[in-house]
C-alpha positions in Angstrom: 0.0 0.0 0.0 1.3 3.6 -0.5 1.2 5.7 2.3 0.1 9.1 2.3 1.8 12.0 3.0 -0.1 14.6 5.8 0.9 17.9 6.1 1.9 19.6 9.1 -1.3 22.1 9.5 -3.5 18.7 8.8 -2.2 17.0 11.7 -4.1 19.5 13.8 -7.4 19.0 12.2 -9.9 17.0 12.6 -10.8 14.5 9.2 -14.0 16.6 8.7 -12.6 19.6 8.3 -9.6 18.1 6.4 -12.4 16.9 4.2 -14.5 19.9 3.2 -11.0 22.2 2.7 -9.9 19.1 0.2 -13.5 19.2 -1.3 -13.7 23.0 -1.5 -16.6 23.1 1.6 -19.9 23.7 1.6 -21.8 24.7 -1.8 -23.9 28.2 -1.4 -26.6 26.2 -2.5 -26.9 23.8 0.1 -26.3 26.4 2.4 -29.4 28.1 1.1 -31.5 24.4 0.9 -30.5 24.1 4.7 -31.8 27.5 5.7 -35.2 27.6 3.8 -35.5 24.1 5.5 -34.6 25.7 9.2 -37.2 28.7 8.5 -40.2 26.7 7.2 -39.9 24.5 10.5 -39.6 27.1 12.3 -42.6 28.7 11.2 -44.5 25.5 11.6 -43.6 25.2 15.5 -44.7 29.0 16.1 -47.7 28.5 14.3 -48.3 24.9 16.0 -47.6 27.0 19.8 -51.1 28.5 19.7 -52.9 25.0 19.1 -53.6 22.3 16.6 -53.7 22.4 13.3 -54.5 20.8 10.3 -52.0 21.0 6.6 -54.1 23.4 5.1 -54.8 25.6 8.1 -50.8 25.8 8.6 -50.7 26.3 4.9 -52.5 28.9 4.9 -50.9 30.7 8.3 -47.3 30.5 6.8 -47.7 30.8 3.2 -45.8 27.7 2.7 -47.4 25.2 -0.3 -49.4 22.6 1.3 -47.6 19.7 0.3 -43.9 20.6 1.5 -46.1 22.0 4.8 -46.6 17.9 4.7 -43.5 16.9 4.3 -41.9 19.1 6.7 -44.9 17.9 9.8 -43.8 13.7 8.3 -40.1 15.1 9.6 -41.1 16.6 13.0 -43.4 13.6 13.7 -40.3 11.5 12.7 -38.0 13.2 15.2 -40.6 13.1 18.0 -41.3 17.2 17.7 -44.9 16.6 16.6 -47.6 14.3 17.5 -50.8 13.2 14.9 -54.3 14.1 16.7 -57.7 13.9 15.7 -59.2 14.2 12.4 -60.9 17.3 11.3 -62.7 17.9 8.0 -60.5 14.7 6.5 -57.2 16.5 7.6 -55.1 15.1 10.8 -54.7 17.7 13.3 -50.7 18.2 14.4 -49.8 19.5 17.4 -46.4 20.4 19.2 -45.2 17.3 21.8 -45.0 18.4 24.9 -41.6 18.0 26.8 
């Protein structure tokens, strides 16, 4: 096997950020995906602090399309941020799980 030669400054760094200097970091884009991600849940939980609510009605209060409104509940209900109620008018009611 060859070995590989680590420079002096690398010794002091840990692999990850070894890694993302060798790969040129973190793309502006992905910086932006993450963000818009942070700020939709975000305005999910506020919105989910004054009650239950359905999709639509969150929809509606945040201005975010129904469907990623969906997808982003399906990932707080995944991590154990927000629980499925009742049904109302065909939609679930989600609410924030309390701590």
């Amino acid at each position: 096997m060859q070995e590989v030669a680590i420079k002096t400054e690398d010794r002091k760094k840990r692999p990850i950020d070894i890694l993302r200097a060798r790969r040129g970091g973190v793309s502006e884009s992905l910086k932006l995906y993450v963000k818009e991600q942070q700020r939709i849940r975000k305005l999910l939980r506020e919105g989910l602090k004054t009650g239950p609510k359905t999709v639509p009605q969150l929809a509606k209060q945040s201005g975010v399309e129904a469907s990623r409104v969906l997808w982003h509940l399906m990932a707080l209900r995944r991590y154990g941020e927000v629980v499925e109620g009742m049904e109302q008018e065909g939609y679930f009611l989600y609410e924030l799980k309390e701590v």
